[in-house]
C-alpha positions, 0 to 999 in steps of 0.5 A, spaced: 539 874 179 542 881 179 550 880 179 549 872 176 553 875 170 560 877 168 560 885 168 554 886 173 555 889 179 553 885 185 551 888 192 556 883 196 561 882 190 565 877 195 559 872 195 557 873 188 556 867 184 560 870 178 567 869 184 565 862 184 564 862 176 570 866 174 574 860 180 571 854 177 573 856 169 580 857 172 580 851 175 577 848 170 583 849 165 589 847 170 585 840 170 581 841 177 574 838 178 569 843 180 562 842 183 559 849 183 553 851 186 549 857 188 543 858 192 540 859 186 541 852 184 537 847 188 537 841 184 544 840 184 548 833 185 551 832 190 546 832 195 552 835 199 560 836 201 560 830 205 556 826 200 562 828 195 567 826 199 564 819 201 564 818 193 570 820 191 574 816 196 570 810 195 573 810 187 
């Protein structure tokens, strides 16, 4: 996918995956779980935000 990487240019750069990328790794390094997902991406667990949530509020 063109723009799926950093330093490429993207038509929608707003709606990029690299933004998403580029949040997750800050996140990431504050101690914040992330789950990234993209439309590219089809086979990616969970299922959806609500399933996520329901997991996470059972534990």
């Amino acid at each position: 996918m063109k723009g799926a990487k950093a330093g490429e240019s993207h038509p929608d750069a707003v709606h990029s995956p690299i933004l998403g990328l580029k949040l997750a790794e800050k996140l990431k390094a504050t101690g914040v779980e992330v789950v990234f997902r993209s439309s590219s991406e089809n086979d990616v667990k969970p299922a959806s935000t609500g399933t996520y949530l329901i997991e996470k509020l059972k534990k």
